[in-house]
LUMKOLLO-963959 format. One line per 5 residues: their letters; for each residue z, x, y of C-alpha. Coordinates in Angstrom, 3 decimals, decimal comma. Layout:
N
A	Z/X/Y  ...
***
This chain:
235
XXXXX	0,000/0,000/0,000  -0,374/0,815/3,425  2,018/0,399/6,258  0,775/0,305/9,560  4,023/0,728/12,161
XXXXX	3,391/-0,274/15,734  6,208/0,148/18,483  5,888/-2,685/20,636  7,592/-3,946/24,495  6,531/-6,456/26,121
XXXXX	2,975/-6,401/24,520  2,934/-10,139/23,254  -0,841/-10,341/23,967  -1,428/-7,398/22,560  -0,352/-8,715/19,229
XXXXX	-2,927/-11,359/18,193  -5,428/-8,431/19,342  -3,969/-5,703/17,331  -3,335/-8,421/14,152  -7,145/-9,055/13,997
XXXXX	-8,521/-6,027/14,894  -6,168/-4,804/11,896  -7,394/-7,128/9,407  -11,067/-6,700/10,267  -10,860/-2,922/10,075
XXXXX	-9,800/-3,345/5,943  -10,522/-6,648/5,390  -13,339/-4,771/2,891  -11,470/-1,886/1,772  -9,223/-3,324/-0,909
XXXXX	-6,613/-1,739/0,392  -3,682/-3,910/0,390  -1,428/-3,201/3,760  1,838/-4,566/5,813  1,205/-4,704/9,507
XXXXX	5,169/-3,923/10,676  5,292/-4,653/14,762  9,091/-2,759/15,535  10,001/-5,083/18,658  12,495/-3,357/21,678
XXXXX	13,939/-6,613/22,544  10,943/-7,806/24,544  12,424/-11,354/25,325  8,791/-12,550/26,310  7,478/-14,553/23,205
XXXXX	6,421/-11,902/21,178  8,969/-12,863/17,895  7,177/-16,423/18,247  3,993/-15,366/18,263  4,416/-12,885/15,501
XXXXX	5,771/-15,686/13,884  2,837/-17,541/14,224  0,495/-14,767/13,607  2,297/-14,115/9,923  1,248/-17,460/8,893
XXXXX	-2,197/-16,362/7,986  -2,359/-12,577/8,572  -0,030/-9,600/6,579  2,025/-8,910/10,255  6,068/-9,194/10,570
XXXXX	7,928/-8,229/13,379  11,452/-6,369/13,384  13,440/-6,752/16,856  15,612/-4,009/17,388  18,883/-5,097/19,940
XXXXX	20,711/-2,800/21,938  18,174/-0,064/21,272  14,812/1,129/22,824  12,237/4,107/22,556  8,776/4,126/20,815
XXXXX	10,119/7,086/18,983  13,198/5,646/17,190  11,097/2,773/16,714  8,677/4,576/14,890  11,473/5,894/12,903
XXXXX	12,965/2,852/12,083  9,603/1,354/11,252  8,917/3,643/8,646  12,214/3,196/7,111  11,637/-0,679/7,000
XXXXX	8,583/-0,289/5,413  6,921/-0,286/1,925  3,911/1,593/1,529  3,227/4,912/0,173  0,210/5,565/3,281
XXXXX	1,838/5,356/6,978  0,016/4,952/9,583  1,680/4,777/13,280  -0,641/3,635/16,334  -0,262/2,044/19,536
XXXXX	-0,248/-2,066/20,596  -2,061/-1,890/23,874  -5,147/-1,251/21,948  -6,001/2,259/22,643  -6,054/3,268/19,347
XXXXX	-8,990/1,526/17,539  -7,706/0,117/14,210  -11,677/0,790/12,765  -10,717/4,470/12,227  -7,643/3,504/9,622
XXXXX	-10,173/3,235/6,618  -11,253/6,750/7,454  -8,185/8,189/8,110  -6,392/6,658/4,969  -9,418/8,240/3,028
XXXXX	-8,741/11,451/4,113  -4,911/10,858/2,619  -6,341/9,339/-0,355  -8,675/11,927/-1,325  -6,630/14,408/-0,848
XXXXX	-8,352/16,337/1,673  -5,303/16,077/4,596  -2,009/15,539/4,666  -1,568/14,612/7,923  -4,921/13,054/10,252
XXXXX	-4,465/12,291/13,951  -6,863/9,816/15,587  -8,266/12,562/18,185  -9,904/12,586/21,522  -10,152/16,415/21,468
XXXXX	-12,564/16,914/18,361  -16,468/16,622/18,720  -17,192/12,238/18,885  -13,869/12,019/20,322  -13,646/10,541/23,929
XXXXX	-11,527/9,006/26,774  -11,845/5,800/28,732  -13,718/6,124/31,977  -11,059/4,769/34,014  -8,716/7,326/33,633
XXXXX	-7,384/9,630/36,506  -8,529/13,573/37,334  -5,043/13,611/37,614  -4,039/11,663/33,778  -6,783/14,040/32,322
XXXXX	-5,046/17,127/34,070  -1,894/16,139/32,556  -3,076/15,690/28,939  -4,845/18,874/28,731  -1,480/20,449/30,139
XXXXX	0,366/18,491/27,483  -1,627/19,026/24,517  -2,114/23,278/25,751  1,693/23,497/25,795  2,224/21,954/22,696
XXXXX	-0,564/23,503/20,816  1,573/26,472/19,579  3,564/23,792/17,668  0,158/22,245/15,861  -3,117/23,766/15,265
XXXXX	-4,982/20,552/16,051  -7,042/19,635/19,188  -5,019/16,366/20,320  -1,416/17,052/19,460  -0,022/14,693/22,000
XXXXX	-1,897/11,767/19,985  -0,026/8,717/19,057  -2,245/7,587/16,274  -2,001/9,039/12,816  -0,840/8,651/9,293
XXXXX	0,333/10,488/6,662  1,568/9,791/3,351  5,379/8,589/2,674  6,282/11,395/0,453  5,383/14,574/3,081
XXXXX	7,887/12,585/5,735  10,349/15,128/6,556  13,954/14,581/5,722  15,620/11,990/8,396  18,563/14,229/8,871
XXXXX	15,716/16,763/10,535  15,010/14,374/12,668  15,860/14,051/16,151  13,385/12,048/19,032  13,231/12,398/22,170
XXXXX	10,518/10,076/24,442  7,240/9,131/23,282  5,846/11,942/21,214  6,826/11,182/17,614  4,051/12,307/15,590
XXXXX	4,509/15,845/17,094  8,277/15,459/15,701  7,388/15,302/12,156  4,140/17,258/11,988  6,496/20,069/13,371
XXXXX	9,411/19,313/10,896  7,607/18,460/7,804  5,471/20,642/5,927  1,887/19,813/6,202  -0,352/22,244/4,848
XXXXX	-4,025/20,540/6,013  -3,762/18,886/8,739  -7,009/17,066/10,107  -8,730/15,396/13,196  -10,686/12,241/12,982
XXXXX	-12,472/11,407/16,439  -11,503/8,096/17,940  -12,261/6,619/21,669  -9,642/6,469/23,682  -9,411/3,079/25,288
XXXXX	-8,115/1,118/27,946  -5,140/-0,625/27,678  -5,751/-4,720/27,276  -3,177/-6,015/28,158  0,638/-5,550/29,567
XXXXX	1,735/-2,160/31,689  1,679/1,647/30,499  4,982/2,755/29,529  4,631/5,882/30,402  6,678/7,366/33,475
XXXXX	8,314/10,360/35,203  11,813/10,235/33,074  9,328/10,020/30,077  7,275/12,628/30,833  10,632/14,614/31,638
XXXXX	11,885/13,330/28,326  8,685/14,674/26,598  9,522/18,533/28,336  12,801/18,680/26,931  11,750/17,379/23,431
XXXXX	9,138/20,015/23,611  12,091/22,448/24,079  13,840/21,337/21,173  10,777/21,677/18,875  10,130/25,431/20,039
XXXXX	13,665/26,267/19,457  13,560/24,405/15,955  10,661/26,729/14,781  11,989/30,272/15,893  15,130/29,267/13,995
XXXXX	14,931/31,581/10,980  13,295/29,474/8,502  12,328/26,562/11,184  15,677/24,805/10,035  18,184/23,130/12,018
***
């Protein structure tokens, strides 16, 4: 089975989107899959609809209280879920759900351990409508954490890997938005690979992403450098 874990806030019309587009991408595939939406507490219809939506599509929804940050969720996700493929992407639609067969391939066949959806490799791309000053920063993001990952787009959100290479949760520590960077770093992937995806535009709902984030995402970056010059990369 596959589990496809997507961190959601205040995205509730991003859900019927992401439910379909889901379903459509491996409607054909025979794969069977659980589409597991890990809720912050929106408060804004989004347990309703996902109610609604679970009536004829595999989606659930999990509302965590009293706790928030796409990189617990994540966490928690995967821990709530079933399958033996993981997949983690985004709810405002950036991530296009028509690269999962591909990347779940790559799993299956044994030819990766760990793929990231990439923007960096050749067919990869970004949205027109992003800022000289959004593309500055995710250059500067993925340069400084390249030492950490010897892919292209290590600041991508979107990849998958299979249950049994997660690291150990007592490893574990997030910090901001960066997850997948957290357990590439602390597991032990041996061939990594890139599949190229289009970056889009977000549909629906506000970015997430802001200073104390990005300030988040320095420190976490800090932790992970001082993780691997520990002798043995250990805690």
């Amino acid at each position: 089975m596959i589990s496809i874990v997507v961190p959601t806030y205040r995205e509730v019309d991003n859900l019927p989107l992401v439910a379909e587009a889901v379903e459509q991408s491996l409607a054909d595939t025979g794969h069977d899959y659980e589409l597991l939406f890990i809720d912050d507490d929106s408060n804004d219809g989004s347990e309703e609809i996902c109610a609604g939506l679970s009536e004829r599509l595999r989606a659930r929804m999990v509302v965590r209280r009293g706790e928030r940050g796409l990189a617990t969720a994540v966490i928690h996700g995967i821990a709530m879920s079933s399958g033996d493929i993981i997949v983690v992407m985004d709810a405002d639609l950036s991530h296009p759900p028509s690269a999962i067969p591909k990347m779940v391939k790559r799993l299956l066949d044994g030819e990766s351990d760990f793929v990231l959806g990439s923007r960096y490799v050749e067919g990869g791309s970004i949205h027109d409508d992003w800022s000289l000053f959004r593309k500055l920063n995710s250059v500067l993001s993925s340069l400084l954490a390249r030492p950490l990952c010897p892919l292209k787009d290590p600041m991508s959100g979107f990849f998958a890997f299979r249950r049994a290479d997660m690291p150990s949760p007592d490893t574990l520590s997030p910090m901001g938005y960066k997850i997948a960077l957290e357990i590439f770093v602390k597991g032990d992937f041996q061939s990594p690979s890139e599949v190229p995806i289009h970056l889009a535009g977000r549909q629906h709902g506000q970015s997430k992403l802001s200073l104390k984030e990005q300030l988040d995402f320095l420190r976490h970056l800090g932790r992970l450098y001082a993780y691997k010059l520990r002798p043995g990369g250990k805690p």
